[in-house]
N, C-alpha and C positions, 0 to 999 in steps of 0.2 A: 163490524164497526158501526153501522149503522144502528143495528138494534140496539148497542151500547150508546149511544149518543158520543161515540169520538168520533173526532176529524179524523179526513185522511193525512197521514202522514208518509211521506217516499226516505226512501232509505240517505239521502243526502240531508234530510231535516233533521235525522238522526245522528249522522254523521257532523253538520254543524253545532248540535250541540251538546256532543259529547267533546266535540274540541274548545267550545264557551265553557261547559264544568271542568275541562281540566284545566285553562286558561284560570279561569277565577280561583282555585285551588294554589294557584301557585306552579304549576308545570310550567319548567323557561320556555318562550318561545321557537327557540332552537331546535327542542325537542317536540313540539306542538307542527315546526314546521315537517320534519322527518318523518312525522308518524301521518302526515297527510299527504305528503306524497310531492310536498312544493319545494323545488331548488333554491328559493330565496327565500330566506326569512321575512324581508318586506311583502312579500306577499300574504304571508299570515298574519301578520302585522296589521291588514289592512283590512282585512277581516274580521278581528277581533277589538 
């Protein structure tokens, strides 16, 4: 990564923003909540 001149990135930075492109795409929240793993919608909700 270095030699590339990329940052590091840890696998939850991944993780948050594959649930931001599916969010902007149009994926309900409902289903954004379920695939992360959070029992409340509000929670993702508060995230995004």
């Amino acid at each position: 990564m270095e030699l590339l001149k990329l940052r590091r990135a840890r696998l939850y930075d991944a993780r948050a923003a594959c649930l931001t492109f599916l969010a902007n795409y149009g994926v309900p929240d409902h289903i954004l909540a379920r695939w992360a793993g959070h029992t409340n919608v509000a929670t993702t909700e508060r995230w995004m």
